[in-house]
N, C-alpha and C positions, 0 to 999 in steps of 0.2 A: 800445623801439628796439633795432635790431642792434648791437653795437659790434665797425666791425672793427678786428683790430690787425695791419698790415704787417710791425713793427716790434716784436716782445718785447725783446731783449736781457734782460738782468740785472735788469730791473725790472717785470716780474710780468705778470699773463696776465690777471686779474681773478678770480684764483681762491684765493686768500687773505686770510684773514678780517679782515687789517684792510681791502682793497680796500671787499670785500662790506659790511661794514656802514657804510659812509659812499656806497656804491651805492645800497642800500636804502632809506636818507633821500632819496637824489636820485629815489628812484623814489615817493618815497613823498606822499599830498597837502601833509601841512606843506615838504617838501621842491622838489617841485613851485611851491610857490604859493610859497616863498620866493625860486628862482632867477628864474621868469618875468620875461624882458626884462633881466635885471639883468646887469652884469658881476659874471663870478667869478674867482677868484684861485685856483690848483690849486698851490699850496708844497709842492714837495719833488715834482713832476709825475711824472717817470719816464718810463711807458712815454706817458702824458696821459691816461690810462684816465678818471680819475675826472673830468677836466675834459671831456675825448667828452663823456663820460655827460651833463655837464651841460647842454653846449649842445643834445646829442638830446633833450636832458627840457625844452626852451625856454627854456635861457639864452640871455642877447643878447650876451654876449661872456666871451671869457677869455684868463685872461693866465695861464702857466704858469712856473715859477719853479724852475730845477735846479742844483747846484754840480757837476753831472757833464757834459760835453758830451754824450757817447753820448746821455745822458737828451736833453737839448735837439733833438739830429735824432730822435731815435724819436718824441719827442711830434710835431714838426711833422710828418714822414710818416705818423703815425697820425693824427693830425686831415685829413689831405690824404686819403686813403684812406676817410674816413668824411664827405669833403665840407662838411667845418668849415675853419676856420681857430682857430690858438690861437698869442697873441702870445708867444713864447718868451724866456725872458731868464735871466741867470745870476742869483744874486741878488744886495741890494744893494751899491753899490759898501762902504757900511760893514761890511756884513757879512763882504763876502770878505778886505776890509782885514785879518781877523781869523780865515780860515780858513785856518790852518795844515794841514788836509787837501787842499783844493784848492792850496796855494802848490804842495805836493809833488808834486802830480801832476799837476799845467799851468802852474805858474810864475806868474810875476806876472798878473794879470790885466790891467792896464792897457796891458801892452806888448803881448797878445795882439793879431790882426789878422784872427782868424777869423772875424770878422762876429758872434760873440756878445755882447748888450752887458748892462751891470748894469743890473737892474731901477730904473727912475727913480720912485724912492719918496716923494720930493717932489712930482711930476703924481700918485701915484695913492693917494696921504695921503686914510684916507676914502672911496675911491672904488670900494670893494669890497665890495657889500651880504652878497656869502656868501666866505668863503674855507674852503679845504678844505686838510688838511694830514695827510696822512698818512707820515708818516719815526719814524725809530728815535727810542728816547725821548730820549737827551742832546741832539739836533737840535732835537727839537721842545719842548724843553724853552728852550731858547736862544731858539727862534724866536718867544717869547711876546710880546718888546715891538714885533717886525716887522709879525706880524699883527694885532695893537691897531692899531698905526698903518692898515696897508690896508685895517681893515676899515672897513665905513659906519658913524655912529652908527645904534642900532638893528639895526645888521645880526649877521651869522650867523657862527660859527666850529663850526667840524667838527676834532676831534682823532681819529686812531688811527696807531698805534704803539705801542705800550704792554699789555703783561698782569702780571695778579697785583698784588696790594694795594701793592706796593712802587713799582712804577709808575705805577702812577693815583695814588698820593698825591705824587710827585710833578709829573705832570701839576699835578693841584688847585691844589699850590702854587704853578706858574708862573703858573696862567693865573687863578687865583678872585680876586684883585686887580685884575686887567686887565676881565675882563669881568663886567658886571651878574651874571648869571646862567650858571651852569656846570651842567647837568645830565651824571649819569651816564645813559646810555641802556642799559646792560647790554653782553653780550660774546657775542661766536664763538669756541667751541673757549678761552676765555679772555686771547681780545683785544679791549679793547674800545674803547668811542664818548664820547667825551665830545661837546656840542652846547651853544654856549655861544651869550648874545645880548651886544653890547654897545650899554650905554646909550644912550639916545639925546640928544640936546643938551635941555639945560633951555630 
């Protein structure tokens, strides 16, 4: 599939190696036959590169999830542009409780009135067979008990952000508790993929 993008700004072009190697699972059969029909969760969205990708490769829906607004309209007009839809949301109202990045530079979120709303984590507890998250490592490091919650049991987690043994060990540590299985998948130019399953219900 094509992917177009209207909308870059400051969040990538799909030309950067953490993009590409969580592209490349989307393009790939385990990837493929993971997303088919399924909702997916694109954390830390940006421009919505990797969630397009999704729904062009036959996901049946996605929710995109950004603490930056700019991020939030690029994704929606880059998913309008490539003739998808992608439900855009800030993320959780707990989480931003706690983002001293975002207070600074949009203020409380609760008082905001721009129509962007916190991702309702309670409706989508579980209800995310693939999430995909690619942000810088102290983010996605943090983000480790949000995505356990979204994701489906059995279902799929995708990490990149992160290069060099000092950041994949910590990835490992966030997330090899949280889910069943954490595979390394290897790296581009030395960013790499982790690809993790969690368990499914007894």
């Amino acid at each position: 599939p094509v992917l177009r993008l209207a909308v870059v700004g400051p969040f990538g072009n799909t030309t950067h190696p953490t993009t590409r190697v969580i592209l490349r699972w989307l393009a790939s059969e385990e990837g493929k036959h993971a997303i088919r029909g399924q909702q997916v969760c694109d954390y830390g969205c940006g421009s919505g590169a990797l969630g397009i990708a999704a729904l062009l490769h036959g996901a049946g829906s996605c929710v995109g999830v950004d603490n930056d607004i700019a991020a939030l309209v690029a994704t929606t007009a880059n998913a309008e542009a490539n003739g998808c839809k992608i439900a855009a949301h800030l993320p959780p109202a707990e989480v931003l409780e706690r983002d001293i990045d975002f207070y600074t530079r949009f203020g409380n979120w609760s008082s905001r009135s721009d129509g962007w709303s916190p991702l309702p984590l309670k409706e989508l507890r579980g209800q995310c067979p693939v999430v995909l998250c690619n942000i810088v490592v102290g983010p996605l490091c943090r983000s480790a008990p949000t995505l356990h919650e979204l994701c489906a049991p059995g279902g799929w987690v995708l990490l990149a952000g992160f290069k060099g043994s000092y950041m994949k060990a910590q990835v490992e540590d966030a997330y090899s508790d949280l889910f069943g299985t954490l595979e390394y998948r290897g790296c581009e130019d030395g960013w790499g993929l982790f690809v993790g399953r969690k368990l499914p219900v007894a």
